[in-house]
Structure formats: structure tokens, C-alpha cells
Backbone as a printed PyTorch tensor [residue, N CA C, xyz], in Angstrom:
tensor([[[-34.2420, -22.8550, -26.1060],
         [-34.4020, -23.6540, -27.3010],
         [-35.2840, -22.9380, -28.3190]],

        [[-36.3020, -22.1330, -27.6180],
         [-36.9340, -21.5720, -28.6820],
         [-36.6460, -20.4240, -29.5070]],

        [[-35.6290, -20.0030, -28.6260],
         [-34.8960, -18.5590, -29.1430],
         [-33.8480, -19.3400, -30.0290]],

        [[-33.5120, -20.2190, -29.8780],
         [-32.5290, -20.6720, -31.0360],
         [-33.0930, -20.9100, -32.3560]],

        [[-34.4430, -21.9040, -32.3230],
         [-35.1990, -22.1210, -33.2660],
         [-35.5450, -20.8300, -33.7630]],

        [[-35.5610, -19.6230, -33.2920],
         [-36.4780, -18.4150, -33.9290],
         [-34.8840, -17.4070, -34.4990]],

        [[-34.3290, -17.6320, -33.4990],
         [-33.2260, -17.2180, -34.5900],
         [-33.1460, -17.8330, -35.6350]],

        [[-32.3900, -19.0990, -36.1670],
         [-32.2120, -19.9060, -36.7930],
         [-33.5640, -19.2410, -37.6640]],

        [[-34.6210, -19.6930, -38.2840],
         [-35.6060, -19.1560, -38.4890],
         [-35.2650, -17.7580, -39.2330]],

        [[-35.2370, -16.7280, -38.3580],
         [-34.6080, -15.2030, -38.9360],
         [-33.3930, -14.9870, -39.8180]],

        [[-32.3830, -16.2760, -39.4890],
         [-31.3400, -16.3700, -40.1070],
         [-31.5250, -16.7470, -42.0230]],

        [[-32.6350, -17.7020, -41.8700],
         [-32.7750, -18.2980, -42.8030],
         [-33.4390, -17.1660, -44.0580]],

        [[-34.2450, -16.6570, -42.9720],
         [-35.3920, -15.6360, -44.1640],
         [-34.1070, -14.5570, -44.9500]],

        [[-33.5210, -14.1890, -43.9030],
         [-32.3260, -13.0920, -44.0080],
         [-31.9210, -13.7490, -45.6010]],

        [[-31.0650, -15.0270, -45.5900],
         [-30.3010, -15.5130, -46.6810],
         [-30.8990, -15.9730, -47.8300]],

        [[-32.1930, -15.4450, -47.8080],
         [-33.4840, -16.1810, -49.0680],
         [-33.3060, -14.2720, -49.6790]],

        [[-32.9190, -13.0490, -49.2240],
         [-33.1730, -11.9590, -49.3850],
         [-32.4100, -11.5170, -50.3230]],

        [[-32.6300, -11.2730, -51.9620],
         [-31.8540, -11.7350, -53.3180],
         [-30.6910, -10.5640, -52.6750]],

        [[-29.7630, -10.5030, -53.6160],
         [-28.6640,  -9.4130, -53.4020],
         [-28.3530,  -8.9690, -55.1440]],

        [[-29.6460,  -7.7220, -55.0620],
         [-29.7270,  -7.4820, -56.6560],
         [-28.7250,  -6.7570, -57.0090]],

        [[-27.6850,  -6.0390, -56.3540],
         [-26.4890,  -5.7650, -57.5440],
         [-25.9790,  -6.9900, -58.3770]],

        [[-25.4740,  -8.0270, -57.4450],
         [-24.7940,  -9.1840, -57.5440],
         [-25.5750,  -9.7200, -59.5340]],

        [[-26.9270,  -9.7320, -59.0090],
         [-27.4350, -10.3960, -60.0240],
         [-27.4690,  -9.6940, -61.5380]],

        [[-27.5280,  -8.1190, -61.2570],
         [-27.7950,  -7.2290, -62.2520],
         [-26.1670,  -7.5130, -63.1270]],

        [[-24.9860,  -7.5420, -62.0100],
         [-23.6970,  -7.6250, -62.9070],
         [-23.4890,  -8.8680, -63.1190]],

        [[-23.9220, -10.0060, -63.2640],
         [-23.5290, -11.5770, -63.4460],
         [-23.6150, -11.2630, -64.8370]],

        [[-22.4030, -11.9040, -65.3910],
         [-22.1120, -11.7530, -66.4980],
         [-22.4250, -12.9200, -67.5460]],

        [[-22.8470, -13.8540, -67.0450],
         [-23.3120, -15.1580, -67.4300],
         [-24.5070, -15.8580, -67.3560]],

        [[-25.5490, -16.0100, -68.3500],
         [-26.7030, -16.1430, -68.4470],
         [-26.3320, -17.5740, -68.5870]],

        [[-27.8830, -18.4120, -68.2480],
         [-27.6800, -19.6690, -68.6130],
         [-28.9030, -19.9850, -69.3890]],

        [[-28.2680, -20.6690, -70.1340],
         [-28.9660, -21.5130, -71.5480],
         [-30.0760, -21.8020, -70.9060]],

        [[-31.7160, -21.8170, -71.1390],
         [-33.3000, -22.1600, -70.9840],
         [-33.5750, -22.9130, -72.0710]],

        [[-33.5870, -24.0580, -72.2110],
         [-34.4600, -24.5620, -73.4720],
         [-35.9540, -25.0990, -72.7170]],

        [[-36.1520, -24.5970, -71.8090],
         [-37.2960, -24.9310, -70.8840],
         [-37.9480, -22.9170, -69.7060]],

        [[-37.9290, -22.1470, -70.7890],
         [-38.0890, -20.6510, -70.5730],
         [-39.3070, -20.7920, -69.1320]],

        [[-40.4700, -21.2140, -69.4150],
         [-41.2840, -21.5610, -68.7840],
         [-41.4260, -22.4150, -67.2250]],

        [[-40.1600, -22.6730, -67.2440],
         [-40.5570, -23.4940, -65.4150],
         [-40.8120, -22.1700, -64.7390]],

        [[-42.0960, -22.8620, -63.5040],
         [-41.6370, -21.7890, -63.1020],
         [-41.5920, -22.0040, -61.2960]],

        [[-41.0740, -22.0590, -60.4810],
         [-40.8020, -22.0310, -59.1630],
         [-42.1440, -22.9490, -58.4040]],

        [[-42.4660, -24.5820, -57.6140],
         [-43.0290, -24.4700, -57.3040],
         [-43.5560, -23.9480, -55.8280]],

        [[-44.8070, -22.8460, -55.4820],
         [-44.8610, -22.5860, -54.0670],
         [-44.6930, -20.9630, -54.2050]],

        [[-43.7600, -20.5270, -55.7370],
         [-43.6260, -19.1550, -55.2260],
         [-43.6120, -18.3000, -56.2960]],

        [[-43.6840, -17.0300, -56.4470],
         [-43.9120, -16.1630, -57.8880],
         [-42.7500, -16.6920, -58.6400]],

        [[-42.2950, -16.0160, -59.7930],
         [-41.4450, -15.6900, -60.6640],
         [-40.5860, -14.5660, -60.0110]],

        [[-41.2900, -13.6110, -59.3340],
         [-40.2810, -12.4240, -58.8160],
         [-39.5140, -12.9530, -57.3940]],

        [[-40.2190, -13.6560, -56.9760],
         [-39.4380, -14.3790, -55.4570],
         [-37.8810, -14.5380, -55.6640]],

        [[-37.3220, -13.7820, -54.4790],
         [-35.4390, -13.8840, -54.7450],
         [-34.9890, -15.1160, -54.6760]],

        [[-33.4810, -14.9130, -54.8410],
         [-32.9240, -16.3280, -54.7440],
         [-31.5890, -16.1460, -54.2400]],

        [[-31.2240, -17.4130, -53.7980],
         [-30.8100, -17.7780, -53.0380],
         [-28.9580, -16.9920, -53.1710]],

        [[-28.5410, -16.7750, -52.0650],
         [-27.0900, -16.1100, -52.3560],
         [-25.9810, -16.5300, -51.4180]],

        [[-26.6310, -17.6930, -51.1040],
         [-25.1520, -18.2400, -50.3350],
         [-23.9140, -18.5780, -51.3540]],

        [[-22.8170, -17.5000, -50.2720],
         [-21.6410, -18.2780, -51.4970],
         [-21.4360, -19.7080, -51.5810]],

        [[-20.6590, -20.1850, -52.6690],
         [-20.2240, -20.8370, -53.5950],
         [-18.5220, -21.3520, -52.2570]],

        [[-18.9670, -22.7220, -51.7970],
         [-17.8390, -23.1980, -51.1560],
         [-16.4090, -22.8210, -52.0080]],

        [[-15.6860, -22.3770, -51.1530],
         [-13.8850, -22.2830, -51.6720],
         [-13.6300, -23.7900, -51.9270]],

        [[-12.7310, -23.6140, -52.6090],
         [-11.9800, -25.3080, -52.9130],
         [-10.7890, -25.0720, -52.0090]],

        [[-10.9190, -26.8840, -51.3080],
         [ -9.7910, -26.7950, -50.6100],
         [ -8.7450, -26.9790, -50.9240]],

        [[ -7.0380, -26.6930, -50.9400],
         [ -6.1300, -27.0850, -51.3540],
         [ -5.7820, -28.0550, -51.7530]],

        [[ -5.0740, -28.6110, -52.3210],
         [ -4.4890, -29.7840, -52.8800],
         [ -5.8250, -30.5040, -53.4390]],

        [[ -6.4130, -30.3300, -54.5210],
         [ -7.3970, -30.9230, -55.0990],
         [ -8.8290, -30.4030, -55.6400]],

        [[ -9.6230, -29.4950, -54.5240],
         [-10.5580, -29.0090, -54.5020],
         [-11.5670, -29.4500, -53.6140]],

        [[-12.8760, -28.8770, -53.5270],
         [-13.4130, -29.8510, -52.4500],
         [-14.1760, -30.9720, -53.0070]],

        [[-13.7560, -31.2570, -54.0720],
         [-15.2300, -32.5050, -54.6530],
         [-14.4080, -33.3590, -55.5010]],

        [[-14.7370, -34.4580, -55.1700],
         [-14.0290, -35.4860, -55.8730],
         [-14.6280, -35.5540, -57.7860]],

        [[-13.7860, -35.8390, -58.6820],
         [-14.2840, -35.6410, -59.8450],
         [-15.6660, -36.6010, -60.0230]],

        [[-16.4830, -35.6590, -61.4060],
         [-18.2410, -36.5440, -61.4730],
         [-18.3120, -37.3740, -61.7090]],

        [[-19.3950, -38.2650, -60.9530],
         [-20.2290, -39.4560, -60.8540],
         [-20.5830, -38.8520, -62.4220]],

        [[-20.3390, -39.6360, -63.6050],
         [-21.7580, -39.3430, -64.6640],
         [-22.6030, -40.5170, -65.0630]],

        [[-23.4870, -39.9600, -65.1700],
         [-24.7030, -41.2060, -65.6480],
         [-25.1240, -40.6760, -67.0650]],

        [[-25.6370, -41.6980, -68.0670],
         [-26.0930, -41.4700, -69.3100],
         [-27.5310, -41.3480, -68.7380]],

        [[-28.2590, -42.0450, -68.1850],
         [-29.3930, -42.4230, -67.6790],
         [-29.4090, -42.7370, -66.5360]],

        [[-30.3970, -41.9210, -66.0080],
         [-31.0260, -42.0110, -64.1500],
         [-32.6140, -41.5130, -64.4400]],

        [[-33.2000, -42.6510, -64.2510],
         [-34.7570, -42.6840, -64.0750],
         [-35.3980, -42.2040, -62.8490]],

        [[-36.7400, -41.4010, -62.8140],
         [-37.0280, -41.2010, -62.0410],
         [-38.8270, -41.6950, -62.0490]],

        [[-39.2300, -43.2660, -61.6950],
         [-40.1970, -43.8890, -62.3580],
         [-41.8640, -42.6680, -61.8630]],

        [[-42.3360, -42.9090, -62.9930],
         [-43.9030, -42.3520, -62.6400],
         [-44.4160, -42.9530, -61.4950]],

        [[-45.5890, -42.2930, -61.0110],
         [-46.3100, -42.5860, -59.7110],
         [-47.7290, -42.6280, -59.6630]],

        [[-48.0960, -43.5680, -59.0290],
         [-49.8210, -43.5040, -59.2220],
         [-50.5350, -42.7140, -57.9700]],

        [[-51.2140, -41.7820, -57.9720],
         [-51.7970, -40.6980, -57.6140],
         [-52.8300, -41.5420, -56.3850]],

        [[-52.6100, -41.2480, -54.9740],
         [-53.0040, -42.2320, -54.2460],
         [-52.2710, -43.2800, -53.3960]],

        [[-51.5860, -44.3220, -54.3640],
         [-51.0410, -45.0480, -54.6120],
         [-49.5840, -45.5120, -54.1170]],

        [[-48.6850, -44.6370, -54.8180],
         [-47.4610, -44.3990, -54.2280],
         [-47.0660, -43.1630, -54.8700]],

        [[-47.6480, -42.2590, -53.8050],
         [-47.6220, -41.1380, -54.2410],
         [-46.4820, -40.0380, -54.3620]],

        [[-45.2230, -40.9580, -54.4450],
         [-44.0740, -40.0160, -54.7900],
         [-42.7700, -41.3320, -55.4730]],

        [[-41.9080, -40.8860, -56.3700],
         [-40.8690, -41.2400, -56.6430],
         [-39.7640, -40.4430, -55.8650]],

        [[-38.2550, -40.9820, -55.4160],
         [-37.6350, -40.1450, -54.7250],
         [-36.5830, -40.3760, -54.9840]],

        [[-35.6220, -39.8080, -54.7050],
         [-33.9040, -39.9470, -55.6980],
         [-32.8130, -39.3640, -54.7250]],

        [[-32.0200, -40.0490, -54.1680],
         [-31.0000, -39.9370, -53.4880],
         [-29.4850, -39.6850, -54.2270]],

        [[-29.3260, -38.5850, -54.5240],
         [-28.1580, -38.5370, -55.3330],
         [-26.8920, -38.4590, -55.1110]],

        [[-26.8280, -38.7330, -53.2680],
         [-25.6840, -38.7420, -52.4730],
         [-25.2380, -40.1800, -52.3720]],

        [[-25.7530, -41.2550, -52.7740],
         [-25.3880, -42.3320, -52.6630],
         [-24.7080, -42.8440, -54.2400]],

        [[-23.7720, -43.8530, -53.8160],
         [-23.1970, -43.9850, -54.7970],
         [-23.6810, -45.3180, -55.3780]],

        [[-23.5770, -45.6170, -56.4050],
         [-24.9210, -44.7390, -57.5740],
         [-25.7620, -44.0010, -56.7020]],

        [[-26.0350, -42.6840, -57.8320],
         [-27.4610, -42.5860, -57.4380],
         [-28.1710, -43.6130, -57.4920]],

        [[-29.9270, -43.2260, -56.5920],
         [-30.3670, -44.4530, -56.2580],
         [-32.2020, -43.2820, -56.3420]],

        [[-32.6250, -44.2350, -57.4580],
         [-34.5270, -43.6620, -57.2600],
         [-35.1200, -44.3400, -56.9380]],

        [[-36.1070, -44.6370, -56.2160],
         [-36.9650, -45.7180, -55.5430],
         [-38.6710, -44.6400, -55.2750]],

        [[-39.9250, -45.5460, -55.4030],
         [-40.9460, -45.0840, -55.0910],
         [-41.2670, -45.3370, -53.7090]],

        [[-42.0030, -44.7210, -53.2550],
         [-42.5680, -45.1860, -51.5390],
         [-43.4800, -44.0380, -51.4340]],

        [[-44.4270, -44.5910, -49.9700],
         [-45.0860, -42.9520, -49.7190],
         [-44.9000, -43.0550, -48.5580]],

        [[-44.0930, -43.5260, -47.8010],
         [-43.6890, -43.2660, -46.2380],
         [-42.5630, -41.8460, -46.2930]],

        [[-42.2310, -41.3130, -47.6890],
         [-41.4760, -40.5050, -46.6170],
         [-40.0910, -39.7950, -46.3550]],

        [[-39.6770, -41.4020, -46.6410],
         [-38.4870, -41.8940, -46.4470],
         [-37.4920, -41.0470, -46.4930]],

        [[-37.0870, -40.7190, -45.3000],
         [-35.7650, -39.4690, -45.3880],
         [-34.7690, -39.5450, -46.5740]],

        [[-33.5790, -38.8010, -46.6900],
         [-32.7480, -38.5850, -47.5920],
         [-32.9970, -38.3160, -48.9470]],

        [[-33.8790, -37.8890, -49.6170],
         [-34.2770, -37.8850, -50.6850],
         [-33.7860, -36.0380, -51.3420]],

        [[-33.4670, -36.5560, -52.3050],
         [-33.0590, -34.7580, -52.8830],
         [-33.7270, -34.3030, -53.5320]],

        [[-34.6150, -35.1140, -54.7370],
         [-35.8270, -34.7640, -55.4840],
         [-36.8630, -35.7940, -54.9540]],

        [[-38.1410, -35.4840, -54.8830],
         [-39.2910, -35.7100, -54.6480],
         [-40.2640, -35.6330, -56.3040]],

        [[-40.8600, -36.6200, -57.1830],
         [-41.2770, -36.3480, -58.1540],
         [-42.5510, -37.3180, -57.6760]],

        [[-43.6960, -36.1080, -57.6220],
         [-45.0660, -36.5890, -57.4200],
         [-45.8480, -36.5810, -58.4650]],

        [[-47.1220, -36.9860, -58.7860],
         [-47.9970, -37.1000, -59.6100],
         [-48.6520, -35.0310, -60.1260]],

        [[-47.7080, -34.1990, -59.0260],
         [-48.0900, -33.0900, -59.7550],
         [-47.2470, -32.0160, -59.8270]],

        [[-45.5080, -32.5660, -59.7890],
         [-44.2720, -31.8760, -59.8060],
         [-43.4930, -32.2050, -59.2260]],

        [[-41.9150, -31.9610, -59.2650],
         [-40.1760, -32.3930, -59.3440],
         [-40.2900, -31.2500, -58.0000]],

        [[-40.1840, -32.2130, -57.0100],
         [-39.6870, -30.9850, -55.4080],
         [-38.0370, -30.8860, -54.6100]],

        [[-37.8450, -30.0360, -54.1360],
         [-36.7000, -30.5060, -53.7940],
         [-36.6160, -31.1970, -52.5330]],

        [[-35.6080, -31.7950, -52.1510],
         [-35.6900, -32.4230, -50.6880],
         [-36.0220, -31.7390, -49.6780]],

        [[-35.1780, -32.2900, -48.3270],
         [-35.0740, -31.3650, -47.4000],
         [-33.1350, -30.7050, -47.1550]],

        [[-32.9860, -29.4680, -47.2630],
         [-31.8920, -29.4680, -46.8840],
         [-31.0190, -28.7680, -48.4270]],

        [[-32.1650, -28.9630, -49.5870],
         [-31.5930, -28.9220, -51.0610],
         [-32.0570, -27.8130, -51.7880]],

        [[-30.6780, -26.9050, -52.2720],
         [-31.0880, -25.6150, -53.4020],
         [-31.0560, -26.3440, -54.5030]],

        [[-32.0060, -25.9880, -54.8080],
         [-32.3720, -26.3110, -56.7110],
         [-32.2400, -25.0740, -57.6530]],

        [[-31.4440, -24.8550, -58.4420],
         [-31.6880, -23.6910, -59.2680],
         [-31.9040, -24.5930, -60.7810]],

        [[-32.3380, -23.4090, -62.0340],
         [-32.0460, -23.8620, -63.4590],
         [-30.1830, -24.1690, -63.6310]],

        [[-30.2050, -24.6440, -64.6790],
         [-28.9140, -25.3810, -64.7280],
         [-28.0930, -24.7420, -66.3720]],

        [[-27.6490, -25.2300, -66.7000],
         [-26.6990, -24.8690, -68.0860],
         [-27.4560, -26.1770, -69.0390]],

        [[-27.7760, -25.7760, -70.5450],
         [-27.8020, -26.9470, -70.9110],
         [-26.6700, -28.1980, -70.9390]],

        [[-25.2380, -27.5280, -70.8770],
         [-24.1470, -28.8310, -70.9970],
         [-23.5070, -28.7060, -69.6840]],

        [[-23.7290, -29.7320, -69.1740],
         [-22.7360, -29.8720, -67.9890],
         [-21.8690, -29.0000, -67.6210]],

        [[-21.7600, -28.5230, -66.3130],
         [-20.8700, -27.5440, -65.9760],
         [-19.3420, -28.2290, -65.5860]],

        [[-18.7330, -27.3940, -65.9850],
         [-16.7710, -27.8360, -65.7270],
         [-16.2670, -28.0200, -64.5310]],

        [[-17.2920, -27.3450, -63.3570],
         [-17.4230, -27.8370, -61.9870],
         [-18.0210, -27.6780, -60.8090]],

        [[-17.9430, -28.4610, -60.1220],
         [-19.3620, -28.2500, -59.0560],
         [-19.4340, -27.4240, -58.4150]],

        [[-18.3130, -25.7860, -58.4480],
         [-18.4840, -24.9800, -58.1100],
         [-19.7010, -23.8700, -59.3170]],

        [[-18.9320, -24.3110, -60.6010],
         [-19.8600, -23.8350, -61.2320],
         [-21.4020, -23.8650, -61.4640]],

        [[-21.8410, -25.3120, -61.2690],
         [-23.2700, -25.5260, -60.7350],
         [-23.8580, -24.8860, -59.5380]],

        [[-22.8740, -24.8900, -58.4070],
         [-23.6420, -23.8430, -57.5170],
         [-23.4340, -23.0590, -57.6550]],

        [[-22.8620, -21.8040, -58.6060],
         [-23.5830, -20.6370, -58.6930],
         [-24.7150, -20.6100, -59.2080]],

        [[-25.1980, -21.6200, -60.3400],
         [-26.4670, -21.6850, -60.7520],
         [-27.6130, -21.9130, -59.7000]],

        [[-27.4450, -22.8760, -58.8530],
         [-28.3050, -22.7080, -57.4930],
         [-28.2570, -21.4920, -57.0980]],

        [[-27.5730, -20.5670, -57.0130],
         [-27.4660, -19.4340, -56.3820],
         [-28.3510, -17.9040, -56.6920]],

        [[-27.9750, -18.2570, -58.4880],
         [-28.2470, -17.1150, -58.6980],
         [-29.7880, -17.5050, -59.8990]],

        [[-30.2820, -18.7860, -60.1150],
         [-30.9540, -19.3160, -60.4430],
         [-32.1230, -20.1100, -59.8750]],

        [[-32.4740, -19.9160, -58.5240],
         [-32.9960, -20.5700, -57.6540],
         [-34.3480, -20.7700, -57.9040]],

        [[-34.9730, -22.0130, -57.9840],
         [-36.0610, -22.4910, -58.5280],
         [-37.4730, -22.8160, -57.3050]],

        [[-36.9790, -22.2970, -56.1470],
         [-37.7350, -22.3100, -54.6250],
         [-38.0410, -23.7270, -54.2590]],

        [[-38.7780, -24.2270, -54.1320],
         [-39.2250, -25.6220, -53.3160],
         [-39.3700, -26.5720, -55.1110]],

        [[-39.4920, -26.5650, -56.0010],
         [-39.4820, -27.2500, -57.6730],
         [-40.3840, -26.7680, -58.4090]],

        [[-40.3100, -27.1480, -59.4030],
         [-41.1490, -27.1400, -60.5040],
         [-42.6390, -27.9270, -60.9110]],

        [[-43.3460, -27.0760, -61.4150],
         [-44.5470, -27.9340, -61.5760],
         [-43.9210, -28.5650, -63.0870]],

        [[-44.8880, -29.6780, -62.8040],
         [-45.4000, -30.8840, -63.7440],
         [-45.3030, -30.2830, -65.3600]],

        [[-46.1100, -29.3630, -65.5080],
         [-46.8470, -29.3260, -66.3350],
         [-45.4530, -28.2680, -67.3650]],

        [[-44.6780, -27.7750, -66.2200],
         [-43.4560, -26.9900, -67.1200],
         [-42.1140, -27.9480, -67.2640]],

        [[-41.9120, -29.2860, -67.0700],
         [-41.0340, -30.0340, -67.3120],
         [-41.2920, -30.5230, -69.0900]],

        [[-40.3360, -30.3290, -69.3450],
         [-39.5820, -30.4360, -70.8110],
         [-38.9610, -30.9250, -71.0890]],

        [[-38.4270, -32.0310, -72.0060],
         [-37.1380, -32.4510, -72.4660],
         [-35.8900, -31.3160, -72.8940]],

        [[-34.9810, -31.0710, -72.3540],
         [-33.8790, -30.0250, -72.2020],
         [-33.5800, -29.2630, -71.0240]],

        [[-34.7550, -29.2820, -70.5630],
         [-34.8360, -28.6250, -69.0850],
         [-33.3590, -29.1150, -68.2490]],

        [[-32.7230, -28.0520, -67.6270],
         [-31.5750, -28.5470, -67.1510],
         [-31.4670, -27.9550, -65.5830]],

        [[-30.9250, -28.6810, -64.6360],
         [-30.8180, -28.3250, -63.0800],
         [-29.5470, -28.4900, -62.4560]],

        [[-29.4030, -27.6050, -61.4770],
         [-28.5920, -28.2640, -60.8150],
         [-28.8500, -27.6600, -59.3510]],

        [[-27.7680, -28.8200, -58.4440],
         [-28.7890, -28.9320, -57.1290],
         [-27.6760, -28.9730, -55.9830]],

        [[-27.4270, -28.6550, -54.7940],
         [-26.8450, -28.8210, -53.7140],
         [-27.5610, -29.6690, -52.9130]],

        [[-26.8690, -31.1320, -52.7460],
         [-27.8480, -31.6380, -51.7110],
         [-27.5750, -31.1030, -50.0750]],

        [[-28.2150, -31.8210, -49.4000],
         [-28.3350, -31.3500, -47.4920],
         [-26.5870, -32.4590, -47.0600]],

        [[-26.2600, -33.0630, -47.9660],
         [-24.7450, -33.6590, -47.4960],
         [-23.5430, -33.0510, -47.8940]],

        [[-24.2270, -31.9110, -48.7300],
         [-22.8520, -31.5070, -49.9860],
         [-22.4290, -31.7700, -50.8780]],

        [[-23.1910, -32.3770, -51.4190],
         [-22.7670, -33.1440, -52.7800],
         [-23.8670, -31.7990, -54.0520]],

        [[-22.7920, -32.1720, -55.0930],
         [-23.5850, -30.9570, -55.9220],
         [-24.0110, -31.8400, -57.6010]],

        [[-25.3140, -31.7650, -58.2010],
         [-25.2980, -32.5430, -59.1890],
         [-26.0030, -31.7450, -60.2310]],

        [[-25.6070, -31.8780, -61.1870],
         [-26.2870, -31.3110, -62.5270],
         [-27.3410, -32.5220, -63.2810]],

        [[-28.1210, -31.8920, -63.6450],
         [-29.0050, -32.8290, -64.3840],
         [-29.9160, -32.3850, -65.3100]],

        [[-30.2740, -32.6760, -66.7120],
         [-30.5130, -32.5630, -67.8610],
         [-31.8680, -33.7870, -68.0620]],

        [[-32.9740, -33.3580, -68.2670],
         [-34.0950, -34.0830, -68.5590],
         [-34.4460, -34.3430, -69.6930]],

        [[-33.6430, -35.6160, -70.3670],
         [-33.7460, -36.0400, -71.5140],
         [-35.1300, -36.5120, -72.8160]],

        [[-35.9410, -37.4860, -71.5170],
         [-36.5270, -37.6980, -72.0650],
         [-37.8810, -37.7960, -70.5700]],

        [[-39.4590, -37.5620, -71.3550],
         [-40.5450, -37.6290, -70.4940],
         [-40.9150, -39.0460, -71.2100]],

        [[-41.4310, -40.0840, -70.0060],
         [-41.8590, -41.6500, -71.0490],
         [-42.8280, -41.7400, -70.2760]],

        [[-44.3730, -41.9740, -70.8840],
         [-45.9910, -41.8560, -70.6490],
         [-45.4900, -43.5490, -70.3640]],

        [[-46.4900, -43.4350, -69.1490],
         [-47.2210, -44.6990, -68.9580],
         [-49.0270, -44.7440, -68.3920]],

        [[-49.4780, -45.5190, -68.6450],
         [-50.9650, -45.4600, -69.2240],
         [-51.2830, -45.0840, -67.5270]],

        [[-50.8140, -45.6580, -66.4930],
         [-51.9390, -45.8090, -65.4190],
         [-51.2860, -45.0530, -64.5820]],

        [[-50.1890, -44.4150, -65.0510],
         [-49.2400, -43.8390, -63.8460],
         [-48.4520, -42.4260, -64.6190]],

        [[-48.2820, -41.7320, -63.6980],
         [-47.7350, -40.5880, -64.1310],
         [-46.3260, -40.4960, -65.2120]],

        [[-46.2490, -39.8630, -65.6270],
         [-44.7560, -40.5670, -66.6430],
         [-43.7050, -40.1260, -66.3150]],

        [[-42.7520, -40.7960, -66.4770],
         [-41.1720, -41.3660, -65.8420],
         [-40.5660, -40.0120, -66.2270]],

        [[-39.2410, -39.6520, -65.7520],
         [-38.2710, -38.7060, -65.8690],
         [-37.0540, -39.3490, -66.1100]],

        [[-36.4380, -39.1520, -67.6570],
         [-35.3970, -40.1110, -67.7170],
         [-34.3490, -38.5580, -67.7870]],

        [[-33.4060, -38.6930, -67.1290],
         [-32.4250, -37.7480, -67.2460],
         [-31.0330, -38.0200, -67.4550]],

        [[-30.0010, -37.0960, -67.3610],
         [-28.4250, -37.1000, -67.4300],
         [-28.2550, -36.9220, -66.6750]],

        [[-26.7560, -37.2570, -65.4350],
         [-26.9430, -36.4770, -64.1560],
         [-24.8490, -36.5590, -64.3210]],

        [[-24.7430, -35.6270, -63.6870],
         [-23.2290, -35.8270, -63.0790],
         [-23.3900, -35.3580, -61.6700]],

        [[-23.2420, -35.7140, -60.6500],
         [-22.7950, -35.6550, -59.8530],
         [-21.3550, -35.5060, -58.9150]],

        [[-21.0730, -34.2700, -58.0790],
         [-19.8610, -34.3090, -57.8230],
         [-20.0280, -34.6810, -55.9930]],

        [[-19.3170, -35.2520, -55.4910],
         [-19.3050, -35.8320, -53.9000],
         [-17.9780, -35.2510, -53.4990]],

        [[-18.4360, -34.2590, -52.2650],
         [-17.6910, -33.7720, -51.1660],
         [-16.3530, -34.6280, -51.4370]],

        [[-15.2290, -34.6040, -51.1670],
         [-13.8650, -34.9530, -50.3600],
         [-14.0900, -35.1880, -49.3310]]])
């Protein structure tokens, strides 16, 4: 068991190990109106992530067309208190709820001192306009990889993401608006499309 865990383990570090031709010839930059995030947990030079980009399966593709939302809140948090907001974007609706137990399934984690990713979830920067498909968002996870999230203090209105959750579901999301509240950290109102596995 432990040799599995330590493989597994070796396996993982292996696929975090950038693959800089790949990146030097990508021919497609993506739009920053948020230049400044910057990775939370790890440099700016830290690689990223290069798992391919699922094939689509025949007759359809693998993802059913996007969930879109105009608005998906992600409420502020009081420091102490309930010290995380959390957002399940595999459920249909998405679904944000505060708690500090924990609570499994969560894809973003937004605490009183930065936007984390779940467990199980690549986060990269995103396109400012929605991508044409959820294959196209995960190359942005791929070749855009943002490590464990972003601090606080580099979230922006325009800032754009997109994310692979731990079920397969792939979602883009656009941070519209930041809304202050006096006693609690301030809300994350965003855009999201979401695409769900077949």
C-alpha cells in the first residue's frame, strides 16, 4: 500500500513537470485583464500543468452543451467565523454555500485571504470571453495553470478562469463584479458556463 501511495505520489510530481517546447510554440495567448494574479503557494516560474486535453467521444463529444449563468455568487466570509465560502460547480445549478467544516466536494474554496482550488481541481487563467468549448478551457488549465489559487489581494473585476473539476466537469468563469461588505470579506459575483461530462 505504501509503494502504491509513493508511486502515485512520483507519478503526480512527474505530470506537474512543464513541457517547455509545447508552451514556447502555443500559438494562442490568452487575454489578462487581471496581468497580476499570481499562483497561490507557488512562484510565477512554477510549471504547469500538461495533462492532455480529453478526446471527444463520438457521436456528440464528451460534454453535454453549457450550464450558463449571468450570475453565481460566491458570498464573503468572516475571518474566524465561517471561515470559507465554497462552490460546487458539478451540481446542477451550481451551488455556493459558507461552512467551516470542510465539507467535501467543493471546487473553489474562497477564504477571507484568497480563491483556492478544491481537491481534485486544475485551475488555470481563462480567456476573457467564454471559450467555444470545454475542450478549449482545458487547454487553458493546462497551459495556464494557476497552482493551488489566487491571492485576495490580485482578484479583479475581468479576471477570467477556467477549471477542471475532480468529476470532470469543466467551467469557465469571469469575475464580474467584487461587492464590500462592512463586517465580512467581500462577495465574488461572477459569470460561469459550465460544461458536464456525458
Amino acid at each position: 500500500m505504501v509503494i502504491l501511495a509513493v508511486l502515485g505520489l512520483v507519478v503526480a510530481c512527474v505530470a506537474m513537470i512543464p513541457d517547455w517546447a509545447s508552451l514556447l510554440a502555443a500559438d494562442r495567448e490568452p487575454v489578462r485583464l487581471a496581468p497580476t494574479l499570481t499562483p497561490v503557494g507557488t512562484s510565477p516560474t512554477t510549471g504547469k500543468a500538461t495533462a492532455p486535453a480529453p478526446a471527444p467521444s463520438p457521436g456528440g463529444g464528451a460534454f453535454l452543451p453549457p450550464e450558463n449563468l449571468d450570475r453565481f455568487v460566491l458570498p464573503g466570509t468572516n475571518l474566524g467565523l465561517d471561515p470559507a465560502a465554497r462552490a460546487d460547480l458539478d451540481s446542477r445549478p451550481p451551488r455556493a454555500w459558507v461552512d467551516d467544516s470542510g465539507t467535501p466536494g467543493a471546487d473553489l474554496v474562497y477564504t477571507y485571504f484568497d480563491l483556492e482550488r478544491g481537491r481534485g481541481v486544475v485551475l488555470g487563467s481563462g480567456p476573457a470571453t467564454r471559450p467555444g468549448s470545454a475542450e478549449d478551457c482545458l487547454r487553458f488549465t493546462q497551459t495556464e495553470s494557476l497552482g493551488a489559487g489566487v491571492s485576495k489581494g490580485d482578484l479583479a473585476p475581468g479576471a477570467a478562469f477556467c477549471l477542471s473539476t475532480g468529476d470532470g466537469s469543466v467551467a469557465w468563469l469571469k469575475l464580474m463584479r467584487i461587492r464590500d461588505q462592512r463586517s465580512r470579506s467581500s462577495s465574488l459575483e461572477f459569470e460561469v458556463a459550465v460544461w458536464h461530462r456525458r
